[in-house]
PQR file of N, CA, C, O and H, with PARSE charges and radii, in Angstrom:
ATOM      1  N   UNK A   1       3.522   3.806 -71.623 -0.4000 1.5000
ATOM      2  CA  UNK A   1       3.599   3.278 -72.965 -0.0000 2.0000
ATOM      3  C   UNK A   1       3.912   1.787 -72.970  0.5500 1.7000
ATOM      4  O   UNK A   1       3.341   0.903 -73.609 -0.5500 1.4000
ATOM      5  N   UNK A   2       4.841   1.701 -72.205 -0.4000 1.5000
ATOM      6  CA  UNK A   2       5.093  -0.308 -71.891 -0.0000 2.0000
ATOM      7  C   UNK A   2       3.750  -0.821 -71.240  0.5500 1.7000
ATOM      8  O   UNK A   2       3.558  -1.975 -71.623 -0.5500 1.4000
ATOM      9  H   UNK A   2       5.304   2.419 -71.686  0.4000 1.0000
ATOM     10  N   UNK A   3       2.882  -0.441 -70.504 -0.4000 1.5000
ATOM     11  CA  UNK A   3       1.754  -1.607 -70.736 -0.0000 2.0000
ATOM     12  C   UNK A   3       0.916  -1.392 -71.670  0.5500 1.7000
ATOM     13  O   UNK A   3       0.084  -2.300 -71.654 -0.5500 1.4000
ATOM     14  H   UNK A   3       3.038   0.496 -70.193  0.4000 1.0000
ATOM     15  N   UNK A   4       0.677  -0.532 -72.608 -0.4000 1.5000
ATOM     16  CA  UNK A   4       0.479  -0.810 -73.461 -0.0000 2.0000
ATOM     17  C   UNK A   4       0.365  -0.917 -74.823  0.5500 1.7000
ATOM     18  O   UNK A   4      -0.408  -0.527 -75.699 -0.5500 1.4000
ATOM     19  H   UNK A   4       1.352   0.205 -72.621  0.4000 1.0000
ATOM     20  N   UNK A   5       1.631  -1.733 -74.712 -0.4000 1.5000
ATOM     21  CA  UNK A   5       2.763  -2.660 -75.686 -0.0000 2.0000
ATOM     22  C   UNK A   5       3.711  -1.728 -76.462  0.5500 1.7000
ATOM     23  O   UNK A   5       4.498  -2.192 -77.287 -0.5500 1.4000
ATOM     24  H   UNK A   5       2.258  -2.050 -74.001  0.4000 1.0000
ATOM     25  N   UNK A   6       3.632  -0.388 -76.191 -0.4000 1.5000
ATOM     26  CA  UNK A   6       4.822   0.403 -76.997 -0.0000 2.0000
ATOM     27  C   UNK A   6       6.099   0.060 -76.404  0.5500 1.7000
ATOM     28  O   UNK A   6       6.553   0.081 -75.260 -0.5500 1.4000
ATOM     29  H   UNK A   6       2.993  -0.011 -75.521  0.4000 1.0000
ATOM     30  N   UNK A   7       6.740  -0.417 -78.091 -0.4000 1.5000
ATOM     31  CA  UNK A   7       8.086  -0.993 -77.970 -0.0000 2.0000
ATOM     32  C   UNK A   7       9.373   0.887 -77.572  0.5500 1.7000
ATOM     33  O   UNK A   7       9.182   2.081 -77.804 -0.5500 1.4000
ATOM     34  H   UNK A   7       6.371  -0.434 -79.020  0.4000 1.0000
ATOM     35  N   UNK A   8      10.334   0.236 -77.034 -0.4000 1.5000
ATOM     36  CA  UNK A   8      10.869   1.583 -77.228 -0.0000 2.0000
ATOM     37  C   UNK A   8      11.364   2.120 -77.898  0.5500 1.7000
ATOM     38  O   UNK A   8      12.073   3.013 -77.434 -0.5500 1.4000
ATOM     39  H   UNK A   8      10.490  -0.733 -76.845  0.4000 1.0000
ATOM     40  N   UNK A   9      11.331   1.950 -79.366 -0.4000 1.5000
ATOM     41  CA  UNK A   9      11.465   2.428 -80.713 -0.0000 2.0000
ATOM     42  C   UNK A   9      10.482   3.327 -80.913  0.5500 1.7000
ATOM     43  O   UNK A   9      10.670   4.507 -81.208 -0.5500 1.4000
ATOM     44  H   UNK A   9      10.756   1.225 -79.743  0.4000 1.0000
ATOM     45  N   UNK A  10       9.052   2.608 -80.702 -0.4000 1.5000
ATOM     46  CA  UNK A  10       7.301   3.277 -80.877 -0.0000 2.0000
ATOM     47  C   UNK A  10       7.913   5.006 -79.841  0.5500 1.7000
ATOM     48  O   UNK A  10       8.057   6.100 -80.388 -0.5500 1.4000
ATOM     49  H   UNK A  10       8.900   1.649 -80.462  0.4000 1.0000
ATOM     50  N   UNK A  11       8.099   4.784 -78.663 -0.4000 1.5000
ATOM     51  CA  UNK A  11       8.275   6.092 -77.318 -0.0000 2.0000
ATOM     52  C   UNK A  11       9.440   6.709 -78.406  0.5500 1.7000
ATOM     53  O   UNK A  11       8.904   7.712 -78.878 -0.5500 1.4000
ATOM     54  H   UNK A  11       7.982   3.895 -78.219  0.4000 1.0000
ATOM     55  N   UNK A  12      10.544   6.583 -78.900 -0.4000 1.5000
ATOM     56  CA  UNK A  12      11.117   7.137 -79.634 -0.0000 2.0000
ATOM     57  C   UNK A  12      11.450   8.101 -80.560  0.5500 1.7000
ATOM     58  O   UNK A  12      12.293   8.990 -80.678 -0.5500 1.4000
ATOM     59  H   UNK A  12      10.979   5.768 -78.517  0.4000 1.0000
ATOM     60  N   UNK A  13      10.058   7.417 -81.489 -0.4000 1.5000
ATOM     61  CA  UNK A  13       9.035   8.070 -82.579 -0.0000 2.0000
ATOM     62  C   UNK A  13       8.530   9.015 -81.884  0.5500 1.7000
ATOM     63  O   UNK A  13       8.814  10.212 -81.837 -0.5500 1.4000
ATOM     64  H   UNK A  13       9.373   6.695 -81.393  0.4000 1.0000
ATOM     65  N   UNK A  14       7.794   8.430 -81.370 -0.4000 1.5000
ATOM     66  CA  UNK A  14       6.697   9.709 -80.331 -0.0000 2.0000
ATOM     67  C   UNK A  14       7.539  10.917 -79.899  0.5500 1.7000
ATOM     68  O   UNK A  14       7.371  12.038 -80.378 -0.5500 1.4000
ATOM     69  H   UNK A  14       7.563   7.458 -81.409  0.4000 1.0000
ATOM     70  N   UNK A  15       8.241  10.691 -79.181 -0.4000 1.5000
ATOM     71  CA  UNK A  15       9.365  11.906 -78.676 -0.0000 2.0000
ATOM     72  C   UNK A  15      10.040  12.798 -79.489  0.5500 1.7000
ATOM     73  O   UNK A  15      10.231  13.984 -79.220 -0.5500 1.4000
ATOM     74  H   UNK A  15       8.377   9.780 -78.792  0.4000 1.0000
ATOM     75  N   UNK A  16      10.353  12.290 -80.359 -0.4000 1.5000
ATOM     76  CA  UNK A  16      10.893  12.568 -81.831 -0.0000 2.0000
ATOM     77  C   UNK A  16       9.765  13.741 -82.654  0.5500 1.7000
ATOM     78  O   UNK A  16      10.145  14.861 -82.994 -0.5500 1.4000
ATOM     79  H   UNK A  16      10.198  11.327 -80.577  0.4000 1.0000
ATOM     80  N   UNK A  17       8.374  13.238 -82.874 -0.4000 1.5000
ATOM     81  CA  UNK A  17       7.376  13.990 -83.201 -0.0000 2.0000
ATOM     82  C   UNK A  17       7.332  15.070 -82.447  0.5500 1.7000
ATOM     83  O   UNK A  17       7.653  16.184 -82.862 -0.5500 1.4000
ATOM     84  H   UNK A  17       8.065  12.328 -82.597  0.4000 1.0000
ATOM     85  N   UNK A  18       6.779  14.731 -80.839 -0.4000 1.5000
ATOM     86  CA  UNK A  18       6.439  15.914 -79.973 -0.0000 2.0000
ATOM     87  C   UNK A  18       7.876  16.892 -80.142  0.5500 1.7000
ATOM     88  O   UNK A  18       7.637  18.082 -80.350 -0.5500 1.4000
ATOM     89  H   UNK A  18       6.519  13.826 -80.503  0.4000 1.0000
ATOM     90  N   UNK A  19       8.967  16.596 -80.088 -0.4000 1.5000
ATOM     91  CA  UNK A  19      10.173  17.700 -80.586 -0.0000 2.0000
ATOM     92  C   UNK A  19      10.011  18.279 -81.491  0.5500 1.7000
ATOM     93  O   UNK A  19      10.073  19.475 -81.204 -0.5500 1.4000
ATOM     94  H   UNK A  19       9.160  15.630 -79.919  0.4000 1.0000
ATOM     95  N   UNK A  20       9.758  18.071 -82.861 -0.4000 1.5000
ATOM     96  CA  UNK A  20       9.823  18.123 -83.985 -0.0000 2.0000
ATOM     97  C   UNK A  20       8.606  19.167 -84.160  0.5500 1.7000
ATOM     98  O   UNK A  20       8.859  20.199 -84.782 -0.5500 1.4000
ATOM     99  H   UNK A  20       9.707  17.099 -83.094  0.4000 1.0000
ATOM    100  N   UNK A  21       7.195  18.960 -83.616 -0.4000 1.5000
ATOM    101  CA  UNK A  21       6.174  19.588 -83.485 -0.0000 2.0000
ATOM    102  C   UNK A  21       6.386  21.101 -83.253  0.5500 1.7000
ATOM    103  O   UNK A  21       6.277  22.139 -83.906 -0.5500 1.4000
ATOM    104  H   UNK A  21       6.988  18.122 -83.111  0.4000 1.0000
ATOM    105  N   UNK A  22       6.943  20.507 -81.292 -0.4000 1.5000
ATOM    106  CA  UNK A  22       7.426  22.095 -80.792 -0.0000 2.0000
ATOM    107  C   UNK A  22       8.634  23.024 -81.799  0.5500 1.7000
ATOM    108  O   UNK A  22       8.469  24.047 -82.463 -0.5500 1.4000
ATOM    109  H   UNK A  22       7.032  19.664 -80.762  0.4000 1.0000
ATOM    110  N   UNK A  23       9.206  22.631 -81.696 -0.4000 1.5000
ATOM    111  CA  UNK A  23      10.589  23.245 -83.019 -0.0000 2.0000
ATOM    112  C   UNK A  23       9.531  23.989 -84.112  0.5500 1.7000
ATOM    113  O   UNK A  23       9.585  25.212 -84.239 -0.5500 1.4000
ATOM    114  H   UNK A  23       9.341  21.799 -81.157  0.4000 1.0000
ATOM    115  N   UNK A  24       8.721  23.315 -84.768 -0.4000 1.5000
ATOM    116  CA  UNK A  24       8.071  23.726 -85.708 -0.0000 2.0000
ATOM    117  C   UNK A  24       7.392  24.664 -85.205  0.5500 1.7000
ATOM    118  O   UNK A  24       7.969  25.689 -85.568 -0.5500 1.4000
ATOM    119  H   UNK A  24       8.676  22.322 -84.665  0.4000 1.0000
ATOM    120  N   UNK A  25       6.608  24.909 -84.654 -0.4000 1.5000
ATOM    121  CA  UNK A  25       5.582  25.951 -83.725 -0.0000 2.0000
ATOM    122  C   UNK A  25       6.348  27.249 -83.195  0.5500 1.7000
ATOM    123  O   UNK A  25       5.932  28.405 -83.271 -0.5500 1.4000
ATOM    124  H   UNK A  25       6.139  24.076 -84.360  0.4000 1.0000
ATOM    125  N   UNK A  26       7.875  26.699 -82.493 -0.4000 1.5000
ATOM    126  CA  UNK A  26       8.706  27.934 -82.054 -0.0000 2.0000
ATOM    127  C   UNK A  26       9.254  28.895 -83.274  0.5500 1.7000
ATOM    128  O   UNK A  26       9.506  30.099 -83.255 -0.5500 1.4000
ATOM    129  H   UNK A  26       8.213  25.760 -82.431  0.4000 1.0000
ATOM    130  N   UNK A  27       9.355  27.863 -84.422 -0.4000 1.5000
ATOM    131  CA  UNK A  27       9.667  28.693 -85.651 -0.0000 2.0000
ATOM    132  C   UNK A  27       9.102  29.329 -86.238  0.5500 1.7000
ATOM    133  O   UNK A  27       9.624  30.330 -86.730 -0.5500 1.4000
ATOM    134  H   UNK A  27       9.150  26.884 -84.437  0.4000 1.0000
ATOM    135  N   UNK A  28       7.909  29.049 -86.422 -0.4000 1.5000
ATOM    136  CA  UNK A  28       6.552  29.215 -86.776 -0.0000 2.0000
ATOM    137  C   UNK A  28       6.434  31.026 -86.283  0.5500 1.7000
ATOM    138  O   UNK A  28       6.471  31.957 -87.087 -0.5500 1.4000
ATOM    139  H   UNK A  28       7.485  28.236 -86.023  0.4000 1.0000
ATOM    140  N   UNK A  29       6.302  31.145 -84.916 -0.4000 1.5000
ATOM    141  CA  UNK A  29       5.744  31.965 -83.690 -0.0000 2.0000
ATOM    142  C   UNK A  29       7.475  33.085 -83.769  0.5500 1.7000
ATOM    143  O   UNK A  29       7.316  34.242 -83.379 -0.5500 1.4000
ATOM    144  H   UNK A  29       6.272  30.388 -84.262  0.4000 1.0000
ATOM    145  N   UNK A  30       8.531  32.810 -84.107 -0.4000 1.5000
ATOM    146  CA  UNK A  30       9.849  33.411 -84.534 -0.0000 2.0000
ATOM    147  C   UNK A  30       9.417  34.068 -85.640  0.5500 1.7000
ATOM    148  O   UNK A  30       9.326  35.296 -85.626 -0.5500 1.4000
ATOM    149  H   UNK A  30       8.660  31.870 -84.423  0.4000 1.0000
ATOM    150  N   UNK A  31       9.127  33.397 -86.638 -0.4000 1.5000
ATOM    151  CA  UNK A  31       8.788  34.526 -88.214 -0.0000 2.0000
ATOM    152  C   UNK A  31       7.774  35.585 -88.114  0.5500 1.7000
ATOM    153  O   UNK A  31       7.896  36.780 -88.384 -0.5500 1.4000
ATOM    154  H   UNK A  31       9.202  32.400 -86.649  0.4000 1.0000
ATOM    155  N   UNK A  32       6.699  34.907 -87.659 -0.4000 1.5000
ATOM    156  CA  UNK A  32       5.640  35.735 -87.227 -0.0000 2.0000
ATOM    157  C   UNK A  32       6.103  36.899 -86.502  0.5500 1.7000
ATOM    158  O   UNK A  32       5.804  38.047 -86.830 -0.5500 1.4000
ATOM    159  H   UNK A  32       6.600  33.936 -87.440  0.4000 1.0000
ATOM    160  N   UNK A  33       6.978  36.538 -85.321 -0.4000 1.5000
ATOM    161  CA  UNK A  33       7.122  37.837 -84.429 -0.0000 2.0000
ATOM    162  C   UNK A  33       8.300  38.779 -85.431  0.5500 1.7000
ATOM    163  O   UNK A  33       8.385  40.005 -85.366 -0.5500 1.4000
ATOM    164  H   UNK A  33       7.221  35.605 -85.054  0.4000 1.0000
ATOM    165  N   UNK A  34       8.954  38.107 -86.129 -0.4000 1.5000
ATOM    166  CA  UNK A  34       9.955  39.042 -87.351 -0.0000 2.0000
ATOM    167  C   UNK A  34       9.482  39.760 -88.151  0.5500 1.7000
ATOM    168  O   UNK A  34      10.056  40.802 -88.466 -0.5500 1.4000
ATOM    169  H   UNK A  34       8.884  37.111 -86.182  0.4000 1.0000
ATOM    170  N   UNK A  35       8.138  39.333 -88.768 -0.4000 1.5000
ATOM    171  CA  UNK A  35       7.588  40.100 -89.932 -0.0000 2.0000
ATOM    172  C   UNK A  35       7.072  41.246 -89.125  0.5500 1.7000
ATOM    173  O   UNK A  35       7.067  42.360 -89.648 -0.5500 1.4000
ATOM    174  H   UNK A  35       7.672  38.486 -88.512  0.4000 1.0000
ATOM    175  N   UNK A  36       6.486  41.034 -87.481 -0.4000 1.5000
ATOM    176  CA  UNK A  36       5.843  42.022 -87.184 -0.0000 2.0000
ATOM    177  C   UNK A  36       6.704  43.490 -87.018  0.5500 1.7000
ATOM    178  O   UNK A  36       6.486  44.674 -87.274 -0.5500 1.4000
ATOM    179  H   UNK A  36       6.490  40.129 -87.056  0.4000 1.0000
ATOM    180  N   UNK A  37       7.836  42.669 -86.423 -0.4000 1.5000
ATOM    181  CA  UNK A  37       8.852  43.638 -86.297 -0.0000 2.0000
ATOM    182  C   UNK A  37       9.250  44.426 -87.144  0.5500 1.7000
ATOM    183  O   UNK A  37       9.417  45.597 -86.804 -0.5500 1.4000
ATOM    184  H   UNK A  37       8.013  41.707 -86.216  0.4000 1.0000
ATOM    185  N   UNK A  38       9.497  44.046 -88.398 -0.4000 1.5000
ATOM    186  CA  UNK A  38      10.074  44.599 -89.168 -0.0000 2.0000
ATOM    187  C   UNK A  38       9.256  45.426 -89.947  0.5500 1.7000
ATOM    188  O   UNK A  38       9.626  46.546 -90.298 -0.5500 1.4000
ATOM    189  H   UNK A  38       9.361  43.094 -88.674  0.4000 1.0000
ATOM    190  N   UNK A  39       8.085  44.910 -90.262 -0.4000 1.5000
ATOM    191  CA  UNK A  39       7.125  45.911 -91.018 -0.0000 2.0000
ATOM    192  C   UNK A  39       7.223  47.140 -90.063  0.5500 1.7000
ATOM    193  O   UNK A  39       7.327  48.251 -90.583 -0.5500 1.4000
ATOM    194  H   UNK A  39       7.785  44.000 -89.976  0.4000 1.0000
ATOM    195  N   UNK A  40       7.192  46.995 -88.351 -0.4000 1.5000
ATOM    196  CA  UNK A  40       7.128  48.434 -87.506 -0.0000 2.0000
ATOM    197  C   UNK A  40       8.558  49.165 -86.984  0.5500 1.7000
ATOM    198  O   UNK A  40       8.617  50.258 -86.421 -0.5500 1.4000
ATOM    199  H   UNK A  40       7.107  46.093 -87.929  0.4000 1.0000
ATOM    200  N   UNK A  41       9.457  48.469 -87.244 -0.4000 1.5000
ATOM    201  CA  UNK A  41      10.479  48.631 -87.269 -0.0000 2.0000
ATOM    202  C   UNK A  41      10.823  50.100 -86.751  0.5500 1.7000
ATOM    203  O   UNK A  41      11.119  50.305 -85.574 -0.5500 1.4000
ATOM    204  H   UNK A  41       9.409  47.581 -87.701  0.4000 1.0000
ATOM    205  N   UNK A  42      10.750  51.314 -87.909 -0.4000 1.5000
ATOM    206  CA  UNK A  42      10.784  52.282 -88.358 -0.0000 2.0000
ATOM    207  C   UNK A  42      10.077  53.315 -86.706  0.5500 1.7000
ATOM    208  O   UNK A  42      10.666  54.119 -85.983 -0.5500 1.4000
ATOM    209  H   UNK A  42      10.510  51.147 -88.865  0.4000 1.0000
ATOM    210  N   UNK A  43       8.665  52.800 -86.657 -0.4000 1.5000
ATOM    211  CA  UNK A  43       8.187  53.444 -85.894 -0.0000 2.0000
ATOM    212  C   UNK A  43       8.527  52.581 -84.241  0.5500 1.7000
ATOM    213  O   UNK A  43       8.019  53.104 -83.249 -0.5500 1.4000
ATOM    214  H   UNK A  43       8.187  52.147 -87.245  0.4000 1.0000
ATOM    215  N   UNK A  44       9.098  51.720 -84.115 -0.4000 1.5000
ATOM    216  CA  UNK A  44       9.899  51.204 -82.984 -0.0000 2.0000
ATOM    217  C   UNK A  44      10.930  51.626 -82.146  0.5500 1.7000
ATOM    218  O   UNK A  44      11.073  51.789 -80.935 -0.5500 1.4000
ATOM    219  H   UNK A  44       9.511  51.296 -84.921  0.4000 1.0000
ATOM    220  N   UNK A  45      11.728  51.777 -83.332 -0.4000 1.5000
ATOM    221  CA  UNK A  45      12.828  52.481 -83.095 -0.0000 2.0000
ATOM    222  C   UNK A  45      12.656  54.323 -82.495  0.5500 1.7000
ATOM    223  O   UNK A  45      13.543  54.826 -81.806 -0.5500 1.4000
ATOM    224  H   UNK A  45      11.612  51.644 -84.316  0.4000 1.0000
ATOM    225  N   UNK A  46      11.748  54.888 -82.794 -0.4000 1.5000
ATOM    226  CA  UNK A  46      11.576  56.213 -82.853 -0.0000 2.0000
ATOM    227  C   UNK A  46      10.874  56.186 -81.103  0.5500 1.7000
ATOM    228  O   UNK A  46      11.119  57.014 -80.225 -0.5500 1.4000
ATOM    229  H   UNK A  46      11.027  54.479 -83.354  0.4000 1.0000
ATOM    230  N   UNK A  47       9.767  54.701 -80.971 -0.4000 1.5000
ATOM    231  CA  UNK A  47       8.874  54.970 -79.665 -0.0000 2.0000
ATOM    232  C   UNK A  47      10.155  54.511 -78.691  0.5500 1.7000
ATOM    233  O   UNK A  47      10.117  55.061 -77.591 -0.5500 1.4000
ATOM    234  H   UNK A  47       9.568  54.028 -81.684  0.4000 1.0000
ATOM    235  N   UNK A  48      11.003  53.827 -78.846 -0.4000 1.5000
ATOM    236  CA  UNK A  48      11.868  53.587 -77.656 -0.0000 2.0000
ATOM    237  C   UNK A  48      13.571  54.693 -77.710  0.5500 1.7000
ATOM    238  O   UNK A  48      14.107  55.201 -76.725 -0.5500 1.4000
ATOM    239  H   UNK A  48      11.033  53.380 -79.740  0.4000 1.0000
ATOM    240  N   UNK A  49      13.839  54.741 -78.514 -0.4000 1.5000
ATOM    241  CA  UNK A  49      15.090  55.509 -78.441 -0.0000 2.0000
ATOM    242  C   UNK A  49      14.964  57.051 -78.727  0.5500 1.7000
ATOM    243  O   UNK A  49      15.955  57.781 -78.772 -0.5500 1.4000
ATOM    244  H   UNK A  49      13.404  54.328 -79.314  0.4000 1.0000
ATOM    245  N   UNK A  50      13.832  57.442 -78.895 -0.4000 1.5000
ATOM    246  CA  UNK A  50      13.351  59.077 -79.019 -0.0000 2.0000
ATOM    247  C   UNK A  50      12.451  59.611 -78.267  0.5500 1.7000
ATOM    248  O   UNK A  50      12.185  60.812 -78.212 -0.5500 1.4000
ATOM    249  H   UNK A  50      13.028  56.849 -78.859  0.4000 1.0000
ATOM    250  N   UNK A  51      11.800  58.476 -77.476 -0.4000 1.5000
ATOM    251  CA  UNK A  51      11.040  58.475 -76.538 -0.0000 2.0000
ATOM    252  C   UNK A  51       9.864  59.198 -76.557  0.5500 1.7000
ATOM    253  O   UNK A  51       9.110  59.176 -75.584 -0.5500 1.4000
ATOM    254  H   UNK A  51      12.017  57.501 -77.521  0.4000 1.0000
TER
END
């Protein structure tokens, strides 16, 4: 990024985004896997603890 010309405020930003991105995506990919859960919940519980 220093040759070319990113100040280290600019790498900052950037780093800041790419965090911000991933965070968003892991949260994202968290709800998703919650709703799935929970809608099957019921029949989850029955395939692992009743076997």
């Amino acid at each position: 990024m220093f040759r070319i010309g990113g100040s280290r405020l600019t790498i900052a930003r950037l780093l800041a985004a790419e965090i911000g991105i991933i965070l968003a995506a892991a949260a994202l990919l968290c709800g998703l896997l919650l709703l799935g859960i929970g809608h099957y919940s019921g029949a989850l519980v029955r395939m692992f603890l009743l076997g």
